[in-house]
N, C-alpha and C positions, 0 to 999 in steps of 0.2 A: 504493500500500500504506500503509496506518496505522503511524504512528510511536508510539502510546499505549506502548509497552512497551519500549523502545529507550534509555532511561536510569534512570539510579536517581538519583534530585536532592533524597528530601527528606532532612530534617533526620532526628538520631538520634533527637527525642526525639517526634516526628513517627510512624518508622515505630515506637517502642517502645509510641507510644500505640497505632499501629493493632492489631499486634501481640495486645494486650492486649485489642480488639475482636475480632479473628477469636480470641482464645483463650474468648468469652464470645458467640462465634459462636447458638448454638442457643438460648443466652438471649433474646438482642438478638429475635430471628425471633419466638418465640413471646411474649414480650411484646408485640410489636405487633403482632401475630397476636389474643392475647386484650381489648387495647386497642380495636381493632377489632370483636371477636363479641360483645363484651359491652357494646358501644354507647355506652363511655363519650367513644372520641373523636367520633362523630355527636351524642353531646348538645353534646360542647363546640364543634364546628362552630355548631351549632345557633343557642349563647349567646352567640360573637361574640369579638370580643376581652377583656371584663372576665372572661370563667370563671369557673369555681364551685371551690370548696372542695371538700374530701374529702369531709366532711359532708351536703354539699348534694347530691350525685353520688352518695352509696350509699343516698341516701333516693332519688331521682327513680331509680334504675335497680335499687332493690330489691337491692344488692349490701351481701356485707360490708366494716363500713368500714375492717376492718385489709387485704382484697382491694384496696380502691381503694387504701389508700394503697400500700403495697408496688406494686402495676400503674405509682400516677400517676409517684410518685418514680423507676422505671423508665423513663418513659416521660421524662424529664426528664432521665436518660442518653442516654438515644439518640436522644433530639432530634426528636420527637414532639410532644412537651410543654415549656411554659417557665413561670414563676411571675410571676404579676401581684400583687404583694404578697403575700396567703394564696390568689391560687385560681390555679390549674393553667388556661391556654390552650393552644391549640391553633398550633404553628408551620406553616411551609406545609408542612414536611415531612409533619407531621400531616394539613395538608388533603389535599395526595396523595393518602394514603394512603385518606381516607375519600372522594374524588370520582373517581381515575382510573383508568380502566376497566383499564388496561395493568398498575398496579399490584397489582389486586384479582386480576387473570385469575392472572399471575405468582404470587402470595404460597395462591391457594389450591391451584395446581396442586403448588408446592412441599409446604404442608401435608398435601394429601391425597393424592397420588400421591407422592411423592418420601422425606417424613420420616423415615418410618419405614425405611424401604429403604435411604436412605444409610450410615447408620451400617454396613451389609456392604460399604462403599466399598474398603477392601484386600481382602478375597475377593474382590474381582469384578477390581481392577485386576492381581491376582496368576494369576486364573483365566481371565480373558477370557470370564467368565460372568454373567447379569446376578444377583449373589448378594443382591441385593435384592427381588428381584420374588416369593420366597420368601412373604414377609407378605403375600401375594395370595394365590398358587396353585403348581401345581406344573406350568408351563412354561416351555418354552425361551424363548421370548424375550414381550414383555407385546403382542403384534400377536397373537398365539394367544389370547389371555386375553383379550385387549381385551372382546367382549360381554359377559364374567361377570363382567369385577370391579363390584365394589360399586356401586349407582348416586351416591352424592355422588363416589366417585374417576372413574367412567365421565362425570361431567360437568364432573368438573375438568378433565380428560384432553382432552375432545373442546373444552371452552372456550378451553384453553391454545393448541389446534389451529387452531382454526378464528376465533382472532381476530386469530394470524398471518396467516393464510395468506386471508381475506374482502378483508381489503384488499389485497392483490397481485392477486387475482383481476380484481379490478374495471378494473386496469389493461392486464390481460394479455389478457383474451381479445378487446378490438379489436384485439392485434400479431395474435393466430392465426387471424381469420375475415378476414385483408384477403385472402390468397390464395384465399378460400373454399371449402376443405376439405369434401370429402363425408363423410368419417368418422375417427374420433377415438378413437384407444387410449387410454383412459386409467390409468396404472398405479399400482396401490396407491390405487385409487378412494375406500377407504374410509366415509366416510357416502354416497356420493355427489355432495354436494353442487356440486362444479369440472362432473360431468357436467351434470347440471339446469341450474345454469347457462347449457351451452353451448345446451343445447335449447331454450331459453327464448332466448338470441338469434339463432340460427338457425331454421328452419320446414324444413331440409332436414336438415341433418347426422344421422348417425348418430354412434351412441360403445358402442364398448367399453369396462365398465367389469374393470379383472384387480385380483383382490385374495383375501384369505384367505378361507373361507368364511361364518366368524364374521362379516367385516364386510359381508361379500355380501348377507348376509340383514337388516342395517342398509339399506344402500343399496337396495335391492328395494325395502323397506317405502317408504321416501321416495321415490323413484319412481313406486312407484302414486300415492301423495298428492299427486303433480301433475301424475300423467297423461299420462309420457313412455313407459311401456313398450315402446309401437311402435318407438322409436327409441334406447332404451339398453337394452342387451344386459349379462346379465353372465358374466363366465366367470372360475368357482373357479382358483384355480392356488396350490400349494404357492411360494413367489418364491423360496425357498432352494434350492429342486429344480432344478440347471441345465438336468437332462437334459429337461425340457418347456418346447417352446419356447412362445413366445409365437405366436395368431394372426396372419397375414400381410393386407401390403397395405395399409397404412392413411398415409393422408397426413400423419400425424401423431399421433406418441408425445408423450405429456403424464407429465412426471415432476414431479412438485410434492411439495416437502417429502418427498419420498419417499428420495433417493441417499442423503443423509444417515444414513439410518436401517441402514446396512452397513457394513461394513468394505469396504478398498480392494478386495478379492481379487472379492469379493462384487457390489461396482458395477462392474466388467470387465465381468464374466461377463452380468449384468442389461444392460448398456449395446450387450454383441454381440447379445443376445437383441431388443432394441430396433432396433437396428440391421436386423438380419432382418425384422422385421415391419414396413418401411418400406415405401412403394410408392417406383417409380422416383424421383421426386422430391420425396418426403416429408423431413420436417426433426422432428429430437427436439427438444421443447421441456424442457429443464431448468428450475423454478424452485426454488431454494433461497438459504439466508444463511451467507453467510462469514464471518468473524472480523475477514478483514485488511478488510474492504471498508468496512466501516461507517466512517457520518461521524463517527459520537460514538464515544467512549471508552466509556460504561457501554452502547452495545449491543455492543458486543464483550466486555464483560461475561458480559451476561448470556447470550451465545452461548457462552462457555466455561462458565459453569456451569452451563448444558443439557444441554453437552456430557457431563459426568458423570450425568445421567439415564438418558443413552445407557449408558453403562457400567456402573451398577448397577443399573437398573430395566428398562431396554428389549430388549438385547440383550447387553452385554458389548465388543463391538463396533468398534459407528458411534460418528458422532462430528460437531462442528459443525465443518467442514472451513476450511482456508486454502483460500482458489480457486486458488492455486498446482495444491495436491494435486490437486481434481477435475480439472483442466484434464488432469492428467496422464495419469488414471485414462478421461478420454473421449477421447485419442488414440491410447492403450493398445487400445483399443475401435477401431481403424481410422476415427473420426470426424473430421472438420473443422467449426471450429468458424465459422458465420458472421455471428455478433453477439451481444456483451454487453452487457447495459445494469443499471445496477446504479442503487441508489436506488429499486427498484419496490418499493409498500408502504413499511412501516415499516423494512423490513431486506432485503428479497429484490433478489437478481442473477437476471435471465434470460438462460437460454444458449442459440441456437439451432443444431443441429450437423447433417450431412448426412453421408451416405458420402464 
């Protein structure tokens, strides 16, 4: 288990600075947010370590130059930017920012799915509602919504998703084809993508894909486009609806990025329905990311402050779990658990559990 949280050591005058950064919180963000769209830290990548001036920066990017200054002087707060005598360079925090892919996926998902939503963060932790998803639409949780909202939030969304969860993949599916599995539930399918994959390195398996209808008709589409339909099936299913079980028989339940997205009460109930739709000696494959598990400090970060997406945009809810919890929540479930392996991806534990 991670010790990142387990003492208070620094100084007073240390936490009064941080303090005064999370007080200037949604400043900090969207300054380097607009630093970024407005291209003036990719010019300064660009120009190297000597930089340019304010002057020189609102002529090559057609910006005004009371805009740049106010932006660059910001960015020289929060450590983006530093001063080469009169001109503004670029620190690595800056390069970061403008080269890595992890940073950019992060920072638009927050911008464009998250910003505006958070700010109903007490209504939703008071209501156990997601009282942010409001500035979308008007449903219960953002997996209903998913197909309609907007398309730059619908590709922050599926980006944020899918560059989690690409590299886990690439690890996991030789653990799930050594048994050689004829067919494959896979739950909360969503683009598809975990399924296509499987069919592409099998020439046998089948897969069920179960998921909302909204995403169903995602997933279909992408399926035609490579030509697996013979072998990926999809079947609509309300996932909050206990009372419909899951189809039966399958060598293997595939939960990815998926448990997470419920409350405890709610992953019981989904994990018996799992459970049933096993064949004799099928195994649930769990892949998700814990808190306590990570090697670094800032992905356990960033996994609690996910974790509030969950609560004010997604459902109200879920949440990025201790694996303490799940662990709990899949014996609750009548499972045995018979191999953990953590470190797959960038952040993902895989769990594999049997009756």
């Amino acid at each position: 288990m991670t010790s990142f949280y387990t003492s208070d050591n620094r100084s007073a005058l240390d936490s009064l600075s941080d303090a005064q950064k999370i007080a200037f919180g949604p400043f900090v963000f969207q300054a380097a947010r607009v630093l970024r769209d407005t291209g003036i830290l990719d010019l300064l990548h660009d120009t190297g370590k000597a930089g340019l001036d304010a002057e020189t920066i609102s002529v090559k990017l057609d910006l005004p130059l009371y805009g740049v200054k106010v932006l660059a002087d910001a960015g020289l707060s929060i450590g983006v930017l530093y001063l080469n005598n009169k001109n503004y360079s670029l620190t690595k925090t800056g390069h970061f920012i403008v080269t890595d892919k992890m940073t950019n996926v992060n920072m638009d998902f927050v911008n464009d799915v998250c910003y505006n939503g958070i700010f109903h963060l007490e209504e939703a932790v008071r209501t156990q509602r997601p009282a942010g998803l409001k500035v979308f639409g008007d449903w219960d949780t953002i997996y209903e919504g998913l197909s309609h909202l907007p398309e730059e939030v619908k590709e922050s969304w599926f980006g944020f998703d899918h560059f989690y969860s690409d590299k886990a993949f690439e690890e996991v599916i030789p653990v799930l084809f050594k048994e050689e599995p004829g067919n494959i539930l896979d739950v909360g399918g969503n683009t598809g993508k975990f399924s296509i994959r499987c069919a592409s390195y099998s020439d046998t398996v089948r897969i069920t894909i179960l998921d909302h209808p909204g995403q169903l008709e995602m997933a279909e589409n992408n399926i035609k486009k490579h030509g697996f339909e013979e072998r990926i099936d999809t079947h609509p299913i309300d996932l909050l609806d206990h009372s419909k079980p899951y189809p039966k028989s399958y060598d293997i339940v595939w939960m990815s990025q998926f448990l997470d997205c419920f409350g405890g009460d709610d992953i019981v109930e989904l994990l018996l329905k799992a459970r049933n739709a096993l064949s004799e000696n099928g195994s649930i494959f769990i892949l998700d990311t814990y808190w306590d598990r990570q090697r670094f400090e800032i992905s356990s970060f960033c996994l609690n402050m996910t974790s509030l997406y969950f609560t004010v945009m997604a459902n109200g809810t879920s949440r990025m779990y201790h694996s303490g919890e799940m662990i709990g929540y899949i014996e609750r479930a009548g499972l045995q658990i018979v191999r953990q392996k953590d470190g797959i991806g960038l952040s993902h534990t895989l769990i594999e559990c049997k009756k």
